[in-house]
ZADO-1210 file (C-alpha; in nm, 4 decimals, padded with zeros to 6 digits):
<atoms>
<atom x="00.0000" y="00.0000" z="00.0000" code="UNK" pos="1"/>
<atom x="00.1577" y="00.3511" z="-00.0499" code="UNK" pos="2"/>
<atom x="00.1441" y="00.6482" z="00.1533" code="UNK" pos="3"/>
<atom x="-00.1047" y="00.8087" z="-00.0139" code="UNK" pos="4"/>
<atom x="-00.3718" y="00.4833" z="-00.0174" code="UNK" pos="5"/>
<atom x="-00.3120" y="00.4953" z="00.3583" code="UNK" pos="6"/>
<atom x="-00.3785" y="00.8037" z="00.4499" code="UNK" pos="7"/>
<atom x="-00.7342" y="00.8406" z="00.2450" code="UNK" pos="8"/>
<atom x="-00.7516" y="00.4979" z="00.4200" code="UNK" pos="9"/>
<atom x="-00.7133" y="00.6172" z="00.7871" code="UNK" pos="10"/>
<atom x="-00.9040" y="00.9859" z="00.6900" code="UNK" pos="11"/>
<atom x="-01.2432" y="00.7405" z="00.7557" code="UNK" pos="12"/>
<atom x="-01.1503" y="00.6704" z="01.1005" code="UNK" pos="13"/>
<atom x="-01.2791" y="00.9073" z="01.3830" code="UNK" pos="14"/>
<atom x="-00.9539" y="00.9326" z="01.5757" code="UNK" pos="15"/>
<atom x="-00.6633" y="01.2042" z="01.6037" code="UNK" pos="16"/>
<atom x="-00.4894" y="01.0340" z="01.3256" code="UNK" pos="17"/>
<atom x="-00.8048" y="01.0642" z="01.0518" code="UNK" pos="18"/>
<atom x="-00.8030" y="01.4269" z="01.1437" code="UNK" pos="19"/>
<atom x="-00.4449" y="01.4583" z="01.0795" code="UNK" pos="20"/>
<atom x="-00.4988" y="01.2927" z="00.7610" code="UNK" pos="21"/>
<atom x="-00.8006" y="01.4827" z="00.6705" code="UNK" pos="22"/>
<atom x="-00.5729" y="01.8028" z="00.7214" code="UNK" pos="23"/>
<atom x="-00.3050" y="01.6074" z="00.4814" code="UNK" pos="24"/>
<atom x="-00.5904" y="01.5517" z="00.2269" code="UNK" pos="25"/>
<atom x="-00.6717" y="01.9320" z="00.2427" code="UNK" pos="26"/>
<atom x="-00.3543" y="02.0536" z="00.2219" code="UNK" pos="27"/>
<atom x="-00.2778" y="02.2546" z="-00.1308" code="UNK" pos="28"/>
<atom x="00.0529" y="02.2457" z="-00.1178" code="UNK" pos="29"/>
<atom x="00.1154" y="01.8807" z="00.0291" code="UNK" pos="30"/>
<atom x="00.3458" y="01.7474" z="-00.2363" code="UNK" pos="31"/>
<atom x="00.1401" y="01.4561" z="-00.3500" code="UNK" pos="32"/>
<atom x="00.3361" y="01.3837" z="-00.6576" code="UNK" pos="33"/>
<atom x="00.6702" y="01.3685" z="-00.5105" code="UNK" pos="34"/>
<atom x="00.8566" y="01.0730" z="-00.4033" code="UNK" pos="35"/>
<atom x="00.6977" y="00.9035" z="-00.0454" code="UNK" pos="36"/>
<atom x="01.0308" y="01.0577" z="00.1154" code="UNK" pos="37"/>
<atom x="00.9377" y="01.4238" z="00.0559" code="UNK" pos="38"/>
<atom x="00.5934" y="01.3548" z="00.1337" code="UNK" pos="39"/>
<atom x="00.6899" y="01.2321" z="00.4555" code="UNK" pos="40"/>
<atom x="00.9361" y="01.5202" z="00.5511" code="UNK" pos="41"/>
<atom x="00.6911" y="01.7597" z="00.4331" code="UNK" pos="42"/>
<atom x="00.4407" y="01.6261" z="00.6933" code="UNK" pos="43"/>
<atom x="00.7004" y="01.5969" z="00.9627" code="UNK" pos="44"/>
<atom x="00.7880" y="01.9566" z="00.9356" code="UNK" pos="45"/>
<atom x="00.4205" y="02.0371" z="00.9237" code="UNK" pos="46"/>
<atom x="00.3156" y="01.8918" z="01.2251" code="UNK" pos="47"/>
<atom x="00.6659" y="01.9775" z="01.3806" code="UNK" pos="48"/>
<atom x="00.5309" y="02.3318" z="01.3200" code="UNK" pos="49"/>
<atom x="00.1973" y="02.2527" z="01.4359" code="UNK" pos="50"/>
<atom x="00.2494" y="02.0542" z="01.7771" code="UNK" pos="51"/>
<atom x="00.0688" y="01.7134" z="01.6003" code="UNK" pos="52"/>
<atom x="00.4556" y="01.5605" z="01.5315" code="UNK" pos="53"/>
<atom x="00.3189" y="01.2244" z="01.7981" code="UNK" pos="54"/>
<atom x="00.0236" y="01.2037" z="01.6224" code="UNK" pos="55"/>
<atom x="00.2350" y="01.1702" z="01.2755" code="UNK" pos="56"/>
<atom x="00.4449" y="00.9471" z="01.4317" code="UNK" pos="57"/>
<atom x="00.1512" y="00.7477" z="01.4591" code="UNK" pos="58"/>
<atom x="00.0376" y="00.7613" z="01.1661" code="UNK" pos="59"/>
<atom x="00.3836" y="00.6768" z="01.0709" code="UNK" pos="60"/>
<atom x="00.3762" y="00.3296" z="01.2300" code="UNK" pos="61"/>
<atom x="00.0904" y="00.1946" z="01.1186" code="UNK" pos="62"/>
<atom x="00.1776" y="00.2478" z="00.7876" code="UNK" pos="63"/>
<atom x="00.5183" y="00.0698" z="00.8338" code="UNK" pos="64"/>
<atom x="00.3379" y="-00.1661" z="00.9943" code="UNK" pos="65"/>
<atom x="00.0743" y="-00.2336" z="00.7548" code="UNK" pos="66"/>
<atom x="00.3750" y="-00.2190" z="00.4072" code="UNK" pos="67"/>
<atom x="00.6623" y="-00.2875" z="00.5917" code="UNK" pos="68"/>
<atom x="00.7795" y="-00.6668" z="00.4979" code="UNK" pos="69"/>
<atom x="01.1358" y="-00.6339" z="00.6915" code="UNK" pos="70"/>
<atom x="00.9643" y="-00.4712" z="01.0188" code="UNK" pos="71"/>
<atom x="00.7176" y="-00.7339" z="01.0244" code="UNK" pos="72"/>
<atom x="00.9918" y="-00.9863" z="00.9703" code="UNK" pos="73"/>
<atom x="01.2196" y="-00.8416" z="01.2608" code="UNK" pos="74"/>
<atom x="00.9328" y="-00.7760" z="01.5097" code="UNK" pos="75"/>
<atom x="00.8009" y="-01.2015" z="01.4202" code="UNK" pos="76"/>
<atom x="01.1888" y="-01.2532" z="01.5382" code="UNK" pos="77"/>
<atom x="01.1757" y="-01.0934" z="01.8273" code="UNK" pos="78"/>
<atom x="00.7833" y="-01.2167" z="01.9459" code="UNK" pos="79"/>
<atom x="00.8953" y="-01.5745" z="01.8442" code="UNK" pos="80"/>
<atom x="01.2266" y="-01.5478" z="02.0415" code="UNK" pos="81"/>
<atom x="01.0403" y="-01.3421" z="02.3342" code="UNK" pos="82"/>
<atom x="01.2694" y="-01.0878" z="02.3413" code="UNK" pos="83"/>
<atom x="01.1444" y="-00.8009" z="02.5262" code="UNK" pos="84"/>
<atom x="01.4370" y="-00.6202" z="02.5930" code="UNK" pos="85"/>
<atom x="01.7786" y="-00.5558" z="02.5623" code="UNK" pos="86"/>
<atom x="01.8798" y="-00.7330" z="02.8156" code="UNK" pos="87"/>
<atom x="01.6846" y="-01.0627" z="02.7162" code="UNK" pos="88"/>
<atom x="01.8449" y="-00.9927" z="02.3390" code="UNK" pos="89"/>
<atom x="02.1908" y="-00.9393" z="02.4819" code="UNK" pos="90"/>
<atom x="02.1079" y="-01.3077" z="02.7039" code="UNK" pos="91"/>
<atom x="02.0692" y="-01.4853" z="02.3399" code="UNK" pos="92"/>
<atom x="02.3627" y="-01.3742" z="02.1892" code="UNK" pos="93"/>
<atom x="02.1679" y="-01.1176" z="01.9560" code="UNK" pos="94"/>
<atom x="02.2860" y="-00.7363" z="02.0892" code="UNK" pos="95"/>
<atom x="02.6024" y="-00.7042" z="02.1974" code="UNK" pos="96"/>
<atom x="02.7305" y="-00.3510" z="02.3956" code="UNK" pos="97"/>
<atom x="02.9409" y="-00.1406" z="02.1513" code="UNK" pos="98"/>
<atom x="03.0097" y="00.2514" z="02.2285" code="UNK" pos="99"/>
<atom x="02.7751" y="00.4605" z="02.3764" code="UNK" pos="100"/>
<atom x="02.7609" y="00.6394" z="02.0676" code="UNK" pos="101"/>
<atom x="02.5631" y="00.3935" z="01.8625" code="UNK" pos="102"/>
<atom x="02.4306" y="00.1402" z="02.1368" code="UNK" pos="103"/>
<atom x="02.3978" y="-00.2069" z="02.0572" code="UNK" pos="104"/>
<atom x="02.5054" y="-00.4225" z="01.7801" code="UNK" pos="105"/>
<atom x="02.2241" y="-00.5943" z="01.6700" code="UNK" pos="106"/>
<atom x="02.2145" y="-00.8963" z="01.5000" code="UNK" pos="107"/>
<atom x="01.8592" y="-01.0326" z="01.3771" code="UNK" pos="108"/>
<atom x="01.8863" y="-01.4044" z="01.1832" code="UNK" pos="109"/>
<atom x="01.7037" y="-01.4015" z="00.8194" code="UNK" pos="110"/>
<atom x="01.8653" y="-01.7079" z="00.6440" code="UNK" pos="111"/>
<atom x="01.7026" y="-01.6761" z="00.3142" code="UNK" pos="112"/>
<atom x="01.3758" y="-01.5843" z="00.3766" code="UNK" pos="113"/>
<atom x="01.4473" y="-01.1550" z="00.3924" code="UNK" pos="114"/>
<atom x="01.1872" y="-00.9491" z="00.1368" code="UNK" pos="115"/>
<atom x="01.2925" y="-00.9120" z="-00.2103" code="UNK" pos="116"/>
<atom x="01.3477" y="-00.5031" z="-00.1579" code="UNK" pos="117"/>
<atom x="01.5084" y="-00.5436" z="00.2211" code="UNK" pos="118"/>
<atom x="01.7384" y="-00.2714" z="00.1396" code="UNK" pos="119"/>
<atom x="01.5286" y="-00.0193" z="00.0278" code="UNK" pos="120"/>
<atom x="01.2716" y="-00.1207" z="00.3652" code="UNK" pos="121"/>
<atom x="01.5654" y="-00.1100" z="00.5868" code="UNK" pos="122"/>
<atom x="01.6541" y="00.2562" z="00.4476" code="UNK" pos="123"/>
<atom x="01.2668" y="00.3604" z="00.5635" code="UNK" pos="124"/>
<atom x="01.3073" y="00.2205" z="00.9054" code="UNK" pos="125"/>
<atom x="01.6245" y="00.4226" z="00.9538" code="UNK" pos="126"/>
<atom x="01.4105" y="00.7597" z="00.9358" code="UNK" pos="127"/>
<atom x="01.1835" y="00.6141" z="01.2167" code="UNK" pos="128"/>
<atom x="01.1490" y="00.7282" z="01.5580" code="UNK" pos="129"/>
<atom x="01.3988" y="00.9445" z="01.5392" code="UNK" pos="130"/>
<atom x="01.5352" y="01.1146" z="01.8698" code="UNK" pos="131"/>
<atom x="01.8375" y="01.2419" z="02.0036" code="UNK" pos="132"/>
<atom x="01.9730" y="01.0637" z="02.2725" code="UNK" pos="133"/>
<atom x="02.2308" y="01.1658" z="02.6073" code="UNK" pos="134"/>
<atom x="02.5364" y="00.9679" z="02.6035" code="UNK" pos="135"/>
<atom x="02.7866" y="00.9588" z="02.9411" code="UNK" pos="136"/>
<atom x="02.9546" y="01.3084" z="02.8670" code="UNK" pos="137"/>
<atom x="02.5944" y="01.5119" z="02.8515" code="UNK" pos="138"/>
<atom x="02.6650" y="01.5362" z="02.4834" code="UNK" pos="139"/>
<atom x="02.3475" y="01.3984" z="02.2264" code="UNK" pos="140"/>
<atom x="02.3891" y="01.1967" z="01.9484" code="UNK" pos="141"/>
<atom x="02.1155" y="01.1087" z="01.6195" code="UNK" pos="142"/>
<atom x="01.9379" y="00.7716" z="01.6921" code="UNK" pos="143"/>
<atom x="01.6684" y="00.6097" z="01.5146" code="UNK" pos="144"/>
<atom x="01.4637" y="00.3150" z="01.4793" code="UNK" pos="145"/>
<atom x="01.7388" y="00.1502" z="01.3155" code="UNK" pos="146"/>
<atom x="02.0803" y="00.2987" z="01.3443" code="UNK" pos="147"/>
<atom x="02.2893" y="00.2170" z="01.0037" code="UNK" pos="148"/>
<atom x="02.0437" y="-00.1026" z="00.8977" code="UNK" pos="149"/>
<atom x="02.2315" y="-00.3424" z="00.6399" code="UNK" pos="150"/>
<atom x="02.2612" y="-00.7104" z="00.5560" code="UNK" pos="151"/>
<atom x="02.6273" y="-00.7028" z="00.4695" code="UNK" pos="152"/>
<atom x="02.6574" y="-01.1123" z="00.5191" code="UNK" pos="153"/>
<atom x="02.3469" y="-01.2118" z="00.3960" code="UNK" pos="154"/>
<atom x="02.2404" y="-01.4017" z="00.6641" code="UNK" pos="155"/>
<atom x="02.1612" y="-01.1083" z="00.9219" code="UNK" pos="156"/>
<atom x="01.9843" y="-00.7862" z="00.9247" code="UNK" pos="157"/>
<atom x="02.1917" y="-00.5856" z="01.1721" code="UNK" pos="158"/>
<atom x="02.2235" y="-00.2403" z="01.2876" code="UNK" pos="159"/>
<atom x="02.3117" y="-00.0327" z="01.5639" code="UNK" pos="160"/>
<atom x="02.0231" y="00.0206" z="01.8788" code="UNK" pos="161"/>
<atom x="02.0072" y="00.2482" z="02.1775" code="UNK" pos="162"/>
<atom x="01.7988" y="00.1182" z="02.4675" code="UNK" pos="163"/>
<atom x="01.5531" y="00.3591" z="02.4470" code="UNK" pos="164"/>
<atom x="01.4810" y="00.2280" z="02.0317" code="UNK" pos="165"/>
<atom x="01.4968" y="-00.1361" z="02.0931" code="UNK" pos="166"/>
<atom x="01.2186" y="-00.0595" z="02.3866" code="UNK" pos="167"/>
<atom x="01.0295" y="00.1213" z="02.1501" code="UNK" pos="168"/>
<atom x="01.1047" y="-00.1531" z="01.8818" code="UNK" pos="169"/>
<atom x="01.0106" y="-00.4164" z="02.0700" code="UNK" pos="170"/>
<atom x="00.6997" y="-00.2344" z="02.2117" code="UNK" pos="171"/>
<atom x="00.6022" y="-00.2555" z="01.8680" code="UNK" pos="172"/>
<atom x="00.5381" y="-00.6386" z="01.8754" code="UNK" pos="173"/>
<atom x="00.1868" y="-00.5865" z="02.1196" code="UNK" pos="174"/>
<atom x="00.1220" y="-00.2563" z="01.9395" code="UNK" pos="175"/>
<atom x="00.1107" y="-00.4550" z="01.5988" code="UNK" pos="176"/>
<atom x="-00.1707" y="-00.6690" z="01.6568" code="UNK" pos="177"/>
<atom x="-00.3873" y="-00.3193" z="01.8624" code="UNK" pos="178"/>
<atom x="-00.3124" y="-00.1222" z="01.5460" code="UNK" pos="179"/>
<atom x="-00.4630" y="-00.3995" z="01.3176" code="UNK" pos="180"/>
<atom x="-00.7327" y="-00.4676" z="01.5634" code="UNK" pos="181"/>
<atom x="-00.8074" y="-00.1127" z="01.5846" code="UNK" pos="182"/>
<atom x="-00.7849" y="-00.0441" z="01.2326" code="UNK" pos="183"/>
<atom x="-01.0004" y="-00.3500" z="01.1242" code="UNK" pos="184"/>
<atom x="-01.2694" y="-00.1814" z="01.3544" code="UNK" pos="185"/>
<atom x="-01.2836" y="00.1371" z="01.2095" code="UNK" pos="186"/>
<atom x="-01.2927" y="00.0551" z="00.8710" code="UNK" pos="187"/>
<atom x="-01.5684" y="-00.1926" z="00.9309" code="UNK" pos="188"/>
<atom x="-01.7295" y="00.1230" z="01.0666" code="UNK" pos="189"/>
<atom x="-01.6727" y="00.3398" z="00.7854" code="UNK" pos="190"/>
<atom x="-02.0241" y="00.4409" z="00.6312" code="UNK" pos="191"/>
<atom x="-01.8430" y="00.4693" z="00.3135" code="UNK" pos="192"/>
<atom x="-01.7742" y="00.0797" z="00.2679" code="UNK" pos="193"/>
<atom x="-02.1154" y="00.0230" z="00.3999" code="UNK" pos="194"/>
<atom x="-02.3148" y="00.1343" z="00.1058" code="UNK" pos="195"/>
<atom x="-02.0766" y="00.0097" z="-00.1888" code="UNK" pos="196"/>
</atoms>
Protein backbone atom coordinates (compact mmCIF):
# COMPACT_ATOMS: atom_id res chain seq x y z
CA UNK A 1 0.00 0.00 0.00
CA UNK A 2 1.58 3.51 -0.50
CA UNK A 3 1.44 6.48 1.53
CA UNK A 4 -1.05 8.09 -0.14
CA UNK A 5 -3.72 4.83 -0.17
CA UNK A 6 -3.12 4.95 3.58
CA UNK A 7 -3.78 8.04 4.50
CA UNK A 8 -7.34 8.41 2.45
CA UNK A 9 -7.52 4.98 4.20
CA UNK A 10 -7.13 6.17 7.87
CA UNK A 11 -9.04 9.86 6.90
CA UNK A 12 -12.43 7.41 7.56
CA UNK A 13 -11.50 6.70 11.00
CA UNK A 14 -12.79 9.07 13.83
CA UNK A 15 -9.54 9.33 15.76
CA UNK A 16 -6.63 12.04 16.04
CA UNK A 17 -4.89 10.34 13.26
CA UNK A 18 -8.05 10.64 10.52
CA UNK A 19 -8.03 14.27 11.44
CA UNK A 20 -4.45 14.58 10.80
CA UNK A 21 -4.99 12.93 7.61
CA UNK A 22 -8.01 14.83 6.71
CA UNK A 23 -5.73 18.03 7.21
CA UNK A 24 -3.05 16.07 4.81
CA UNK A 25 -5.90 15.52 2.27
CA UNK A 26 -6.72 19.32 2.43
CA UNK A 27 -3.54 20.54 2.22
CA UNK A 28 -2.78 22.55 -1.31
CA UNK A 29 0.53 22.46 -1.18
CA UNK A 30 1.15 18.81 0.29
CA UNK A 31 3.46 17.47 -2.36
CA UNK A 32 1.40 14.56 -3.50
CA UNK A 33 3.36 13.84 -6.58
CA UNK A 34 6.70 13.68 -5.10
CA UNK A 35 8.57 10.73 -4.03
CA UNK A 36 6.98 9.04 -0.45
CA UNK A 37 10.31 10.58 1.15
CA UNK A 38 9.38 14.24 0.56
CA UNK A 39 5.93 13.55 1.34
CA UNK A 40 6.90 12.32 4.56
CA UNK A 41 9.36 15.20 5.51
CA UNK A 42 6.91 17.60 4.33
CA UNK A 43 4.41 16.26 6.93
CA UNK A 44 7.00 15.97 9.63
CA UNK A 45 7.88 19.57 9.36
CA UNK A 46 4.20 20.37 9.24
CA UNK A 47 3.16 18.92 12.25
CA UNK A 48 6.66 19.77 13.81
CA UNK A 49 5.31 23.32 13.20
CA UNK A 50 1.97 22.53 14.36
CA UNK A 51 2.49 20.54 17.77
CA UNK A 52 0.69 17.13 16.00
CA UNK A 53 4.56 15.60 15.31
CA UNK A 54 3.19 12.24 17.98
CA UNK A 55 0.24 12.04 16.22
CA UNK A 56 2.35 11.70 12.75
CA UNK A 57 4.45 9.47 14.32
CA UNK A 58 1.51 7.48 14.59
CA UNK A 59 0.38 7.61 11.66
CA UNK A 60 3.84 6.77 10.71
CA UNK A 61 3.76 3.30 12.30
CA UNK A 62 0.90 1.95 11.19
CA UNK A 63 1.78 2.48 7.88
CA UNK A 64 5.18 0.70 8.34
CA UNK A 65 3.38 -1.66 9.94
CA UNK A 66 0.74 -2.34 7.55
CA UNK A 67 3.75 -2.19 4.07
CA UNK A 68 6.62 -2.88 5.92
CA UNK A 69 7.80 -6.67 4.98
CA UNK A 70 11.36 -6.34 6.92
CA UNK A 71 9.64 -4.71 10.19
CA UNK A 72 7.18 -7.34 10.24
CA UNK A 73 9.92 -9.86 9.70
CA UNK A 74 12.20 -8.42 12.61
CA UNK A 75 9.33 -7.76 15.10
CA UNK A 76 8.01 -12.01 14.20
CA UNK A 77 11.89 -12.53 15.38
CA UNK A 78 11.76 -10.93 18.27
CA UNK A 79 7.83 -12.17 19.46
CA UNK A 80 8.95 -15.74 18.44
CA UNK A 81 12.27 -15.48 20.41
CA UNK A 82 10.40 -13.42 23.34
CA UNK A 83 12.69 -10.88 23.41
CA UNK A 84 11.44 -8.01 25.26
CA UNK A 85 14.37 -6.20 25.93
CA UNK A 86 17.79 -5.56 25.62
CA UNK A 87 18.80 -7.33 28.16
CA UNK A 88 16.85 -10.63 27.16
CA UNK A 89 18.45 -9.93 23.39
CA UNK A 90 21.91 -9.39 24.82
CA UNK A 91 21.08 -13.08 27.04
CA UNK A 92 20.69 -14.85 23.40
CA UNK A 93 23.63 -13.74 21.89
CA UNK A 94 21.68 -11.18 19.56
CA UNK A 95 22.86 -7.36 20.89
CA UNK A 96 26.02 -7.04 21.97
CA UNK A 97 27.31 -3.51 23.96
CA UNK A 98 29.41 -1.41 21.51
CA UNK A 99 30.10 2.51 22.29
CA UNK A 100 27.75 4.61 23.76
CA UNK A 101 27.61 6.39 20.68
CA UNK A 102 25.63 3.93 18.63
CA UNK A 103 24.31 1.40 21.37
CA UNK A 104 23.98 -2.07 20.57
CA UNK A 105 25.05 -4.22 17.80
CA UNK A 106 22.24 -5.94 16.70
CA UNK A 107 22.14 -8.96 15.00
CA UNK A 108 18.59 -10.33 13.77
CA UNK A 109 18.86 -14.04 11.83
CA UNK A 110 17.04 -14.02 8.19
CA UNK A 111 18.65 -17.08 6.44
CA UNK A 112 17.03 -16.76 3.14
CA UNK A 113 13.76 -15.84 3.77
CA UNK A 114 14.47 -11.55 3.92
CA UNK A 115 11.87 -9.49 1.37
CA UNK A 116 12.92 -9.12 -2.10
CA UNK A 117 13.48 -5.03 -1.58
CA UNK A 118 15.08 -5.44 2.21
CA UNK A 119 17.38 -2.71 1.40
CA UNK A 120 15.29 -0.19 0.28
CA UNK A 121 12.72 -1.21 3.65
CA UNK A 122 15.65 -1.10 5.87
CA UNK A 123 16.54 2.56 4.48
CA UNK A 124 12.67 3.60 5.63
CA UNK A 125 13.07 2.20 9.05
CA UNK A 126 16.24 4.23 9.54
CA UNK A 127 14.10 7.60 9.36
CA UNK A 128 11.83 6.14 12.17
CA UNK A 129 11.49 7.28 15.58
CA UNK A 130 13.99 9.44 15.39
CA UNK A 131 15.35 11.15 18.70
CA UNK A 132 18.38 12.42 20.04
CA UNK A 133 19.73 10.64 22.73
CA UNK A 134 22.31 11.66 26.07
CA UNK A 135 25.36 9.68 26.04
CA UNK A 136 27.87 9.59 29.41
CA UNK A 137 29.55 13.08 28.67
CA UNK A 138 25.94 15.12 28.51
CA UNK A 139 26.65 15.36 24.83
CA UNK A 140 23.48 13.98 22.26
CA UNK A 141 23.89 11.97 19.48
CA UNK A 142 21.15 11.09 16.19
CA UNK A 143 19.38 7.72 16.92
CA UNK A 144 16.68 6.10 15.15
CA UNK A 145 14.64 3.15 14.79
CA UNK A 146 17.39 1.50 13.15
CA UNK A 147 20.80 2.99 13.44
CA UNK A 148 22.89 2.17 10.04
CA UNK A 149 20.44 -1.03 8.98
CA UNK A 150 22.32 -3.42 6.40
CA UNK A 151 22.61 -7.10 5.56
CA UNK A 152 26.27 -7.03 4.70
CA UNK A 153 26.57 -11.12 5.19
CA UNK A 154 23.47 -12.12 3.96
CA UNK A 155 22.40 -14.02 6.64
CA UNK A 156 21.61 -11.08 9.22
CA UNK A 157 19.84 -7.86 9.25
CA UNK A 158 21.92 -5.86 11.72
CA UNK A 159 22.24 -2.40 12.88
CA UNK A 160 23.12 -0.33 15.64
CA UNK A 161 20.23 0.21 18.79
CA UNK A 162 20.07 2.48 21.78
CA UNK A 163 17.99 1.18 24.67
CA UNK A 164 15.53 3.59 24.47
CA UNK A 165 14.81 2.28 20.32
CA UNK A 166 14.97 -1.36 20.93
CA UNK A 167 12.19 -0.60 23.87
CA UNK A 168 10.30 1.21 21.50
CA UNK A 169 11.05 -1.53 18.82
CA UNK A 170 10.11 -4.16 20.70
CA UNK A 171 7.00 -2.34 22.12
CA UNK A 172 6.02 -2.55 18.68
CA UNK A 173 5.38 -6.39 18.75
CA UNK A 174 1.87 -5.86 21.20
CA UNK A 175 1.22 -2.56 19.40
CA UNK A 176 1.11 -4.55 15.99
CA UNK A 177 -1.71 -6.69 16.57
CA UNK A 178 -3.87 -3.19 18.62
CA UNK A 179 -3.12 -1.22 15.46
CA UNK A 180 -4.63 -3.99 13.18
CA UNK A 181 -7.33 -4.68 15.63
CA UNK A 182 -8.07 -1.13 15.85
CA UNK A 183 -7.85 -0.44 12.33
CA UNK A 184 -10.00 -3.50 11.24
CA UNK A 185 -12.69 -1.81 13.54
CA UNK A 186 -12.84 1.37 12.10
CA UNK A 187 -12.93 0.55 8.71
CA UNK A 188 -15.68 -1.93 9.31
CA UNK A 189 -17.29 1.23 10.67
CA UNK A 190 -16.73 3.40 7.85
CA UNK A 191 -20.24 4.41 6.31
CA UNK A 192 -18.43 4.69 3.13
CA UNK A 193 -17.74 0.80 2.68
CA UNK A 194 -21.15 0.23 4.00
CA UNK A 195 -23.15 1.34 1.06
CA UNK A 196 -20.77 0.10 -1.89
Amino acid sequence: MKLLEHINKVSNIDSPIGDLANDILRDANFPKKSSETEMLDYINVMTLRGGRNDIFQELLIEYRLSNNETLNLILDYLHQNNITSLEKGRELGIATPYIEACGDLIKIPVANTFPENILNELEELETMNELHVKIFDGTEVQSSLLTKPNMSDGKNITFYSHPIQFEFLTSLVSRRKRIANKTKNYLDLDPRKNNR
